[in-house]
N, CA, C and O atoms as a Maestro MAE file, in Angstrom:
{
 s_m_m2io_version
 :::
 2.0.0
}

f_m_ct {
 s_m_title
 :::
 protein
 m_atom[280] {
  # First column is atom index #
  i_m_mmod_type
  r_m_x_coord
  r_m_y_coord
  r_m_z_coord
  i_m_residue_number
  s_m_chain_name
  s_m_pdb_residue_name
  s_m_pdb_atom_name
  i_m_atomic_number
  :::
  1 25 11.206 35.944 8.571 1 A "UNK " " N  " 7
  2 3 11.771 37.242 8.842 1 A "UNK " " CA " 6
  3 2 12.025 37.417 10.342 1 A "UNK " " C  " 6
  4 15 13.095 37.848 10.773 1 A "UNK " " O  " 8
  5 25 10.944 37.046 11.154 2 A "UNK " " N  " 7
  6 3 11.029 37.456 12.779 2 A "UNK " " CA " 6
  7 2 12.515 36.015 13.190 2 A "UNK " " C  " 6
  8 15 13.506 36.169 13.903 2 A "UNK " " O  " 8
  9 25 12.144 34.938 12.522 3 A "UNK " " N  " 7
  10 3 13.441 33.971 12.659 3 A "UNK " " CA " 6
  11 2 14.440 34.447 12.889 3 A "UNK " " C  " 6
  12 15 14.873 34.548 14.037 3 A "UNK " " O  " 8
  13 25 15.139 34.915 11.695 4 A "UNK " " N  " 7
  14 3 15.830 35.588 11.205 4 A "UNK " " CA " 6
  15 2 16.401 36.672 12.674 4 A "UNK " " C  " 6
  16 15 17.221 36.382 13.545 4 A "UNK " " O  " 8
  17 25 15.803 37.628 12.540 5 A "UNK " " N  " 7
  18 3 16.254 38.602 13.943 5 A "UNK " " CA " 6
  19 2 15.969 37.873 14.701 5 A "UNK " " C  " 6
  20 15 17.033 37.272 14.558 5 A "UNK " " O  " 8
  21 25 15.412 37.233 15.547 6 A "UNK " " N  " 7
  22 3 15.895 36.742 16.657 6 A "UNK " " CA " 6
  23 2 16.546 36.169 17.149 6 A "UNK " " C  " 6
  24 15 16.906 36.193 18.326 6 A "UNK " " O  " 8
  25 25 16.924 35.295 16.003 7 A "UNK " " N  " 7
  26 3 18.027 34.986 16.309 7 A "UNK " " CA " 6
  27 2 19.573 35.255 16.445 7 A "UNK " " C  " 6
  28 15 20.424 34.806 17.214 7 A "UNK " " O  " 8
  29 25 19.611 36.086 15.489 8 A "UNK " " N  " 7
  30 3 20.681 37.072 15.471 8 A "UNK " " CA " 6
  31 2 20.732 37.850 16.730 8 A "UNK " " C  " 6
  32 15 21.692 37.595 17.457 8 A "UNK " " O  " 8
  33 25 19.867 38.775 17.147 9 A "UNK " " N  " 7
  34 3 19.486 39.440 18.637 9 A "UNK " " CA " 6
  35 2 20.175 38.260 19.920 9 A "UNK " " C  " 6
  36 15 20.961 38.426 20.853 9 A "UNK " " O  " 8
  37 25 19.463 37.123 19.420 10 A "UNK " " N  " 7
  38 3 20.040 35.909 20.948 10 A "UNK " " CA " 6
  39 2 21.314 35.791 20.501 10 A "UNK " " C  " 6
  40 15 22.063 35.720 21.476 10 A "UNK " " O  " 8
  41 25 22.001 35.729 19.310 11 A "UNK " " N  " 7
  42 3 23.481 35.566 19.313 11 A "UNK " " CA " 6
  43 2 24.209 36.262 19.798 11 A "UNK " " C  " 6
  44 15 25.151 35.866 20.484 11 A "UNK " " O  " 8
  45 25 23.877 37.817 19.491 12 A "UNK " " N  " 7
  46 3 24.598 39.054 19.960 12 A "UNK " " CA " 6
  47 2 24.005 39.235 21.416 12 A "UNK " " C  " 6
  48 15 24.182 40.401 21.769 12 A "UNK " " O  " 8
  49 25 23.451 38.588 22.249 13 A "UNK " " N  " 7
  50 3 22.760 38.707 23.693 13 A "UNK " " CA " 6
  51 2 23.895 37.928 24.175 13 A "UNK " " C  " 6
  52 15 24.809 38.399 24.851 13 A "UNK " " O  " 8
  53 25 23.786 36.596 23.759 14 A "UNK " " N  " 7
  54 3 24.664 35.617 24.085 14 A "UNK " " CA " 6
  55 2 26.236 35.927 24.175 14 A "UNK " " C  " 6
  56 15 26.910 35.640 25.164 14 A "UNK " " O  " 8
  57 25 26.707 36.512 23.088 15 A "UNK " " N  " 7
  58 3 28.247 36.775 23.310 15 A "UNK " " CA " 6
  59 2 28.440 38.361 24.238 15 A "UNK " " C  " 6
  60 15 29.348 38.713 24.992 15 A "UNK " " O  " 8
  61 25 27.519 38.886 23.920 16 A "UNK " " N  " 7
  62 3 27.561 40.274 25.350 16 A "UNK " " CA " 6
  63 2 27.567 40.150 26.332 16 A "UNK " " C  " 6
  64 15 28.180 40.746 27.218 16 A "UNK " " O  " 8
  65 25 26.712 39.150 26.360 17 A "UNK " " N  " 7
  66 3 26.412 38.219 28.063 17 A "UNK " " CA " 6
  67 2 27.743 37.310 28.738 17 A "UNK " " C  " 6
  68 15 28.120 37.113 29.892 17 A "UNK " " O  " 8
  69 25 28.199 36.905 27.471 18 A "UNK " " N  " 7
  70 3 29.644 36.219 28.025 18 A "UNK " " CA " 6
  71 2 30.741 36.667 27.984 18 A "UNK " " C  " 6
  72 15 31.776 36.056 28.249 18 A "UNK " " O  " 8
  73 25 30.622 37.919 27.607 19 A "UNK " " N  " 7
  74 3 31.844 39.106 27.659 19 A "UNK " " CA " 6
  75 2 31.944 39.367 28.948 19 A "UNK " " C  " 6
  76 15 32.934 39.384 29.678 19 A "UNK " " O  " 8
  77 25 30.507 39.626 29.223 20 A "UNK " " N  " 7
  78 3 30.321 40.480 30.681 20 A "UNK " " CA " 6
  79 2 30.502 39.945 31.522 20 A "UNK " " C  " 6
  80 15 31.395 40.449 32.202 20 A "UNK " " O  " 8
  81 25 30.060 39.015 31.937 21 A "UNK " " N  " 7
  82 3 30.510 37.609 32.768 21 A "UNK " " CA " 6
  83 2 32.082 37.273 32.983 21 A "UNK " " C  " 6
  84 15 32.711 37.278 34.042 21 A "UNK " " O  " 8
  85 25 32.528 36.982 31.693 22 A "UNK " " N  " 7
  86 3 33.678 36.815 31.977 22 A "UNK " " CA " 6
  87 2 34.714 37.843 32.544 22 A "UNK " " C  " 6
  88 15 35.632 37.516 33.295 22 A "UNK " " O  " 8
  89 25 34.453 39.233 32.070 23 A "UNK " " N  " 7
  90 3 35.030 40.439 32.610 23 A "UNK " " CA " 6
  91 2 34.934 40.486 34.315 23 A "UNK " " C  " 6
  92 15 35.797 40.864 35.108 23 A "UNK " " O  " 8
  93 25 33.539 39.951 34.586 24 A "UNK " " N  " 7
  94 3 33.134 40.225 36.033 24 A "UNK " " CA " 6
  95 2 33.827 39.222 37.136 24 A "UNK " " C  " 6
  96 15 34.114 39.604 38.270 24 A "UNK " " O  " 8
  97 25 34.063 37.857 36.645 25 A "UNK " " N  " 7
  98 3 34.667 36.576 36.812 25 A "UNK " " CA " 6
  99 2 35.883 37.552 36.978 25 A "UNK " " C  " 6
  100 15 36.027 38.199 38.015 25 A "UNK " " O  " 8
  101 25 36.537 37.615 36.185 26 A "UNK " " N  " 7
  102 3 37.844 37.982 35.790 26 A "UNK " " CA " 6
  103 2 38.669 39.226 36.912 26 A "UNK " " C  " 6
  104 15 39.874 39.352 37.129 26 A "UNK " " O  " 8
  105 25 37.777 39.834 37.341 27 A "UNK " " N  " 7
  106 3 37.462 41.162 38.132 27 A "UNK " " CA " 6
  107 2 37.995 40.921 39.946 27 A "UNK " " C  " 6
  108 15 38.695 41.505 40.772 27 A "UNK " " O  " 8
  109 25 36.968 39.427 39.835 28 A "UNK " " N  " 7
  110 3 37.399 38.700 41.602 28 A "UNK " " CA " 6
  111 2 38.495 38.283 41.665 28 A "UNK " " C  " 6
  112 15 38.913 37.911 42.762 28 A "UNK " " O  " 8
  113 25 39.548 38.188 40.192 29 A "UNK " " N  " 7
  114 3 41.116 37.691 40.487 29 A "UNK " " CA " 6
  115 2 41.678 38.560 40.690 29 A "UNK " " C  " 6
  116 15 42.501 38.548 41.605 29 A "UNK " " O  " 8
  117 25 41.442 39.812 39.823 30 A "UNK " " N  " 7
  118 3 42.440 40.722 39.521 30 A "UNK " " CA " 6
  119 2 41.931 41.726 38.839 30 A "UNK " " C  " 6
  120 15 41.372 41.578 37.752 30 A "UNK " " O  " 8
  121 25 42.099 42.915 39.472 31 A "UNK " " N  " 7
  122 3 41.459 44.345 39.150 31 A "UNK " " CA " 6
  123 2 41.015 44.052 37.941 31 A "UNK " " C  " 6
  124 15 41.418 42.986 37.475 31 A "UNK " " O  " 8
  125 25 39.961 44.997 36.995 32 A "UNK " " N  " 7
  126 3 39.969 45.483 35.841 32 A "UNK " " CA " 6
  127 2 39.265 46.955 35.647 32 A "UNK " " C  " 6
  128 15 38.238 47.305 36.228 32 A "UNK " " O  " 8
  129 25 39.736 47.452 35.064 33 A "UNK " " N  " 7
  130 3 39.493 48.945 34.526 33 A "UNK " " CA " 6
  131 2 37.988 48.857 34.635 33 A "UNK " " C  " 6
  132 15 37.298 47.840 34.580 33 A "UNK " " O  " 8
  133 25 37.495 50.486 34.851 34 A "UNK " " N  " 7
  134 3 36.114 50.394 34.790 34 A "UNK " " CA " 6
  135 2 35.701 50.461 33.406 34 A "UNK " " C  " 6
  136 15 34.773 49.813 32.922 34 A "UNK " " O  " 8
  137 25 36.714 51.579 32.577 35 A "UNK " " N  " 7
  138 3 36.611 51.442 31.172 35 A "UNK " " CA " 6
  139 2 36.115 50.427 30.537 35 A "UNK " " C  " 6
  140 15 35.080 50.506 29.875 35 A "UNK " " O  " 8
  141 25 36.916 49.194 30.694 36 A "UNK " " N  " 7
  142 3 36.478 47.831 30.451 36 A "UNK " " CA " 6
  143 2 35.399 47.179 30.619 36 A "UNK " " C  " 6
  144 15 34.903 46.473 29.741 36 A "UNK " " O  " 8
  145 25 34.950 47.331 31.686 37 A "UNK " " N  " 7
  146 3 33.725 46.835 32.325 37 A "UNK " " CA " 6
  147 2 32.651 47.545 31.848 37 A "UNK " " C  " 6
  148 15 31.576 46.980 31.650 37 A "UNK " " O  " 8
  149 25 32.891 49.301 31.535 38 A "UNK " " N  " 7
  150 3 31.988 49.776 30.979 38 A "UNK " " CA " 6
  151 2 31.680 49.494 29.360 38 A "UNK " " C  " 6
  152 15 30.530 49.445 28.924 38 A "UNK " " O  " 8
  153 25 32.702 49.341 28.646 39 A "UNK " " N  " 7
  154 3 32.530 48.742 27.185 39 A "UNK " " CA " 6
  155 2 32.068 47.018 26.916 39 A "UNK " " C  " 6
  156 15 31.881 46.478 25.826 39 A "UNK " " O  " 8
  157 25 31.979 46.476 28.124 40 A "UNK " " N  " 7
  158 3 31.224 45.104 28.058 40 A "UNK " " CA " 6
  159 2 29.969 45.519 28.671 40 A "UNK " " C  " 6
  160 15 28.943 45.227 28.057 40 A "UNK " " O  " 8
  161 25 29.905 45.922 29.375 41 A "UNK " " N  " 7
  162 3 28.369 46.249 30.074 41 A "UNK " " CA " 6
  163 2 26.889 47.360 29.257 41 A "UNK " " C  " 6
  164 15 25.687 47.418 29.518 41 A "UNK " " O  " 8
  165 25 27.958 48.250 27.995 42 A "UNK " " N  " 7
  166 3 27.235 48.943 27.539 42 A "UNK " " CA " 6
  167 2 26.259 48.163 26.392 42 A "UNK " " C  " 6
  168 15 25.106 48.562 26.230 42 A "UNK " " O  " 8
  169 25 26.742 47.135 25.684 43 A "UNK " " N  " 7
  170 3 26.090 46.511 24.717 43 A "UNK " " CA " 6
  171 2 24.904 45.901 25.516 43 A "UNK " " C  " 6
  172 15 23.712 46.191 25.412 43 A "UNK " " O  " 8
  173 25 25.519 44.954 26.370 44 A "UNK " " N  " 7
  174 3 24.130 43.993 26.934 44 A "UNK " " CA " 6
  175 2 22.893 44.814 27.370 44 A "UNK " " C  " 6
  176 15 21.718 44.484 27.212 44 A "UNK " " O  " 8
  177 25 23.463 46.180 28.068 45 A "UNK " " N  " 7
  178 3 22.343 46.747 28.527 45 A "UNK " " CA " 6
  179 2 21.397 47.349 27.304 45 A "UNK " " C  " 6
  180 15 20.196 47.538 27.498 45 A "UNK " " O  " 8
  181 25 22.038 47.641 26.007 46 A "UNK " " N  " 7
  182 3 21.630 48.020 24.803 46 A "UNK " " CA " 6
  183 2 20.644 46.636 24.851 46 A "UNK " " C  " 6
  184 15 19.475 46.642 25.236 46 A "UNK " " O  " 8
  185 25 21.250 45.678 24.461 47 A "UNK " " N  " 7
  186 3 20.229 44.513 24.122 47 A "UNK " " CA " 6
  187 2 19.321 44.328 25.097 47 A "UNK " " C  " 6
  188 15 18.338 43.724 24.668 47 A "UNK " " O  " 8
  189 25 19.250 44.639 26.368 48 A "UNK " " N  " 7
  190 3 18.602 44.393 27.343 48 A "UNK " " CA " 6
  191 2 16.984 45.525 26.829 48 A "UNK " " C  " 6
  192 15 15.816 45.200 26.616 48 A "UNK " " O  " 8
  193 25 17.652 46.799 26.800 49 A "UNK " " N  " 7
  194 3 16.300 47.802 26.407 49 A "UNK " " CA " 6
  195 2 15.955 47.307 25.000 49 A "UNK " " C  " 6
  196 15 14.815 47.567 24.617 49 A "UNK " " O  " 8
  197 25 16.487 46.865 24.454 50 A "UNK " " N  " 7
  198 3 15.904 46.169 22.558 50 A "UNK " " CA " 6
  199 2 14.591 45.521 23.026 50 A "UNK " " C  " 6
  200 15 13.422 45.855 22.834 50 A "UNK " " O  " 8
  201 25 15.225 44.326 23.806 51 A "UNK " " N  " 7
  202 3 14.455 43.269 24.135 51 A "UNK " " CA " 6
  203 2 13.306 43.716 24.811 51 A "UNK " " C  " 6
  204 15 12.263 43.460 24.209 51 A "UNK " " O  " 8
  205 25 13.214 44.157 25.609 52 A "UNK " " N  " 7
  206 3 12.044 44.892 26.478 52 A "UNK " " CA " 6
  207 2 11.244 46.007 25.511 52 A "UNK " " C  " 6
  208 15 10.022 46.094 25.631 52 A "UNK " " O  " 8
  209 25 11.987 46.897 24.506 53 A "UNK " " N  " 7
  210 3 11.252 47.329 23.915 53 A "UNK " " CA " 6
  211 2 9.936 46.616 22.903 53 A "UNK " " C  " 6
  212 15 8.736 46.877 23.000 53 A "UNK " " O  " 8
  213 25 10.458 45.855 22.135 54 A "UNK " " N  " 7
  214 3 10.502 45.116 21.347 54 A "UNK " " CA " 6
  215 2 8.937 44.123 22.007 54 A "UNK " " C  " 6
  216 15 7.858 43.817 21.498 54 A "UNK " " O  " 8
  217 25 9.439 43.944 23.061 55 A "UNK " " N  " 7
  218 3 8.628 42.928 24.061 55 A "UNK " " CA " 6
  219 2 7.252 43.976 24.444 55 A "UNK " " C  " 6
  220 15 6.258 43.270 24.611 55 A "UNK " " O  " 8
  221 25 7.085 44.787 24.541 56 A "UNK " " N  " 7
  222 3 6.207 45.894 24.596 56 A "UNK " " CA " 6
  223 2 5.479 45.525 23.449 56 A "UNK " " C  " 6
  224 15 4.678 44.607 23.272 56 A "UNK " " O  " 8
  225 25 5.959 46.525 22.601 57 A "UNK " " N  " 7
  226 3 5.515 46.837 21.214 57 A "UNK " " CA " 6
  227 2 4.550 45.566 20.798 57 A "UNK " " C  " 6
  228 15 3.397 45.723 20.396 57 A "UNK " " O  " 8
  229 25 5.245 44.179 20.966 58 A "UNK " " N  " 7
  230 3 4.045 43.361 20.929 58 A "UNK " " CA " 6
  231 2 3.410 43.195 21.794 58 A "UNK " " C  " 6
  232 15 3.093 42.053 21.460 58 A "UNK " " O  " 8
  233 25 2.916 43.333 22.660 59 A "UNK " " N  " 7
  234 3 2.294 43.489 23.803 59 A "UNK " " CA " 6
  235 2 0.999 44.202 23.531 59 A "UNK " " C  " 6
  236 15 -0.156 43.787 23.635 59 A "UNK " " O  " 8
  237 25 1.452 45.343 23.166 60 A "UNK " " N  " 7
  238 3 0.595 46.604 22.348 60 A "UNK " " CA " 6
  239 2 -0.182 46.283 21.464 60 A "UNK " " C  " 6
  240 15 -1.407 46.355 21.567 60 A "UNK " " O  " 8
  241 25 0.532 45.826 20.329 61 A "UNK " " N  " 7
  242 3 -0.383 45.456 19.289 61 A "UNK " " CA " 6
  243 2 -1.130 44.380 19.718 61 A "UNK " " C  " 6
  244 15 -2.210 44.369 19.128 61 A "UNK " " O  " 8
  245 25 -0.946 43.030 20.875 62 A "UNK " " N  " 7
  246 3 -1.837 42.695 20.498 62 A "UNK " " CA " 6
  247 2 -2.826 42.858 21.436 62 A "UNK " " C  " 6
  248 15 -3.835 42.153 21.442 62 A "UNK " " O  " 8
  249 25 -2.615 43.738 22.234 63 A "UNK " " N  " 7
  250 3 -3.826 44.088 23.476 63 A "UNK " " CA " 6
  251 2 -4.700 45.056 22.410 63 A "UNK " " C  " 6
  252 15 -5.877 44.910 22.741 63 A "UNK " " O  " 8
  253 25 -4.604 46.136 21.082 64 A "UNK " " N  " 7
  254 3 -5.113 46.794 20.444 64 A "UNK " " CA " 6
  255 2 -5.574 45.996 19.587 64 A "UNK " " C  " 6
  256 15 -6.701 46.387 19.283 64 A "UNK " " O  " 8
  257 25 -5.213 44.796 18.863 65 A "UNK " " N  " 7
  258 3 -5.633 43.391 18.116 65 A "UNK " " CA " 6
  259 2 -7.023 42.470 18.875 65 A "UNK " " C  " 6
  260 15 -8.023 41.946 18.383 65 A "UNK " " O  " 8
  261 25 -6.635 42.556 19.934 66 A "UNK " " N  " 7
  262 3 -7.976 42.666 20.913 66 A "UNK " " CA " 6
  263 2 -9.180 43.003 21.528 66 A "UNK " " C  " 6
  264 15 -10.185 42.379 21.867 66 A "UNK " " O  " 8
  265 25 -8.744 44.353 21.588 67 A "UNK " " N  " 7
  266 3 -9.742 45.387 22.032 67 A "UNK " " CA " 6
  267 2 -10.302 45.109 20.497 67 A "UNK " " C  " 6
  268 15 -11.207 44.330 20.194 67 A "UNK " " O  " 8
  269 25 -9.499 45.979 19.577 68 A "UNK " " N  " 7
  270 3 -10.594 46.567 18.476 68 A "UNK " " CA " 6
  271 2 -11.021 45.613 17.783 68 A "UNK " " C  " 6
  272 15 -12.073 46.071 17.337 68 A "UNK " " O  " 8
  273 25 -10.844 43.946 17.145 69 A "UNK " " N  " 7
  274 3 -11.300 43.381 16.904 69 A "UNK " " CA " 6
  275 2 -12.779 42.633 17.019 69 A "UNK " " C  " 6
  276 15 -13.346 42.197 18.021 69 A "UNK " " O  " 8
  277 25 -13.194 42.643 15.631 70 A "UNK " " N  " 7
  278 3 -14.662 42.971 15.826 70 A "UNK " " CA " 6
  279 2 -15.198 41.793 14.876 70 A "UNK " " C  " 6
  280 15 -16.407 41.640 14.704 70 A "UNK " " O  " 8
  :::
 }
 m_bond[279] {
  # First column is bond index #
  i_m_from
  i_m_to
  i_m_order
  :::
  1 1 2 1
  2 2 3 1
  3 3 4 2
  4 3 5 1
  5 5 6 1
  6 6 7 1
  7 7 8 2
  8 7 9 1
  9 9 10 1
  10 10 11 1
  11 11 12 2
  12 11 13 1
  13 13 14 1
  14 14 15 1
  15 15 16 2
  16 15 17 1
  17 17 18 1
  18 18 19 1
  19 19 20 2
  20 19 21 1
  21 21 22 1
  22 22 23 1
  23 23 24 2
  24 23 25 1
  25 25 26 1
  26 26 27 1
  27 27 28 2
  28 27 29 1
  29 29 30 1
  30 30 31 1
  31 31 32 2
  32 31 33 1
  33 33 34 1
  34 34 35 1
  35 35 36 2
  36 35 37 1
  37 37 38 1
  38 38 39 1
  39 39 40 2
  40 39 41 1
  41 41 42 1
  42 42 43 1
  43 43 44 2
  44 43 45 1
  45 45 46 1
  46 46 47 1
  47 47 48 2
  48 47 49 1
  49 49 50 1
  50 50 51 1
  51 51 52 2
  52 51 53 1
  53 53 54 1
  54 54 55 1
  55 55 56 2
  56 55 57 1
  57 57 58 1
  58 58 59 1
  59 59 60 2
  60 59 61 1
  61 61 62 1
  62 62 63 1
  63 63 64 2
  64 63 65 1
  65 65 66 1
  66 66 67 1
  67 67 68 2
  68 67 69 1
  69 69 70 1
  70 70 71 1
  71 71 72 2
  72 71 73 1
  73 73 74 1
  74 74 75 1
  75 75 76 2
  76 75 77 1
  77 77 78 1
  78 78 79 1
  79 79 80 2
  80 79 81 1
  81 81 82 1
  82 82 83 1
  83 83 84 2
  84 83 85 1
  85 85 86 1
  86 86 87 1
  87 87 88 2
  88 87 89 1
  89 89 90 1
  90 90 91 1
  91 91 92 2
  92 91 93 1
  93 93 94 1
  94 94 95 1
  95 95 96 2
  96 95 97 1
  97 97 98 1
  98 98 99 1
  99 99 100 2
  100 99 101 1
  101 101 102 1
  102 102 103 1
  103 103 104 2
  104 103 105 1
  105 105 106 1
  106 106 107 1
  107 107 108 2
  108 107 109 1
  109 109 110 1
  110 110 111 1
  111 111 112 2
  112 111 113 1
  113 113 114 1
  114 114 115 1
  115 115 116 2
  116 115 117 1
  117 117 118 1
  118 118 119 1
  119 119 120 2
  120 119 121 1
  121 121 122 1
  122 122 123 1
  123 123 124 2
  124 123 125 1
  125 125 126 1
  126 126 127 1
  127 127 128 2
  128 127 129 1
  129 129 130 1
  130 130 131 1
  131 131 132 2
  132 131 133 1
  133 133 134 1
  134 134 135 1
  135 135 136 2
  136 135 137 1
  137 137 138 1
  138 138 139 1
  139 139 140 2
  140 139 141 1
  141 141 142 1
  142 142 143 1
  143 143 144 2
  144 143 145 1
  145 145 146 1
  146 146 147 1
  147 147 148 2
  148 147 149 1
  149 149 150 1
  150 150 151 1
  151 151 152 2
  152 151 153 1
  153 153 154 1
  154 154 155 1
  155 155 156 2
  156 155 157 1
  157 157 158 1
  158 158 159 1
  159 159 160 2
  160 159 161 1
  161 161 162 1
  162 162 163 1
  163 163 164 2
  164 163 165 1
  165 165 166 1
  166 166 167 1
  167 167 168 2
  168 167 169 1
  169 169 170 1
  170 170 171 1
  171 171 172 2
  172 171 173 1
  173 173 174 1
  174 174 175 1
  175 175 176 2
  176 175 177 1
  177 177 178 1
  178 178 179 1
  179 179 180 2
  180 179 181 1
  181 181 182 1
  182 182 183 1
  183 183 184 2
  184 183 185 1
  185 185 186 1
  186 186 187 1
  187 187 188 2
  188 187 189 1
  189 189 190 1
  190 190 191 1
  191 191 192 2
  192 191 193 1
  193 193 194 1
  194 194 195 1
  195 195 196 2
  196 195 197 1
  197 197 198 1
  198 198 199 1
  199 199 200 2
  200 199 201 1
  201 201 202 1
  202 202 203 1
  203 203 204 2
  204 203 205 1
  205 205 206 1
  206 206 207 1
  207 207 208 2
  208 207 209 1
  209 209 210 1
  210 210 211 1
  211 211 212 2
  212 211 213 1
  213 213 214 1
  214 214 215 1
  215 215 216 2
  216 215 217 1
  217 217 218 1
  218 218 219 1
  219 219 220 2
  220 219 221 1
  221 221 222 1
  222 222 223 1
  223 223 224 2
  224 223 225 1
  225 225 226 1
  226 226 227 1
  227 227 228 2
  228 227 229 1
  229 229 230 1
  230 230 231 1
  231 231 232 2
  232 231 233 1
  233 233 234 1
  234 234 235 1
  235 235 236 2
  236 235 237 1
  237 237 238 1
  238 238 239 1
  239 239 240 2
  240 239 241 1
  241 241 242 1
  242 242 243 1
  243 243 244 2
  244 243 245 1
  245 245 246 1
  246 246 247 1
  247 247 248 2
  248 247 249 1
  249 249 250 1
  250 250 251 1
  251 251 252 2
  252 251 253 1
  253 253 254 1
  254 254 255 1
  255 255 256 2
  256 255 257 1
  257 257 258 1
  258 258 259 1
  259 259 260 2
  260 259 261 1
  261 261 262 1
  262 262 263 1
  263 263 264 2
  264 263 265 1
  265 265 266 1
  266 266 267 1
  267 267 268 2
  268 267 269 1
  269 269 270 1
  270 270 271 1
  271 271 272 2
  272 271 273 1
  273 273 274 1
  274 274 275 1
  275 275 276 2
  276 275 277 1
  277 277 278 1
  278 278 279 1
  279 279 280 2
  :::
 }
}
């Protein structure tokens, strides 16, 4: 199950990440809209707080998997 999403999560990281990149690349030739830049930049940063959330949450459980374990 955790397979499963994560990998999916790194796929959709991966092509957000190379949207953005390439938009930004693309940017040092020749103008691009901020519009643009803002509709590539809004996903990754989405995946960016997933990931960090996500990255917590286990964190949590297992510092509480810790403590209270008896």
């Amino acid at each position: 199950m955790y397979t499963a999403k994560i990998s999916t999560l790194a796929f959709l990281y991966m092509i957000s990440l190379a949207a953005e990149l390439n938009v930004m690349y693309a940017d040092q030739e020749t103008p691009v809209s901020g519009s643009l830049k803002f509709i590539v930049i809004v996903p990754n940063s989405i995946m960016n707080a997933i990931f960090w959330f996500w990255i917590y949450l286990a964190m949590r459980r297992t510092i509480n998997y810790l403590v209270y374990k008896e």
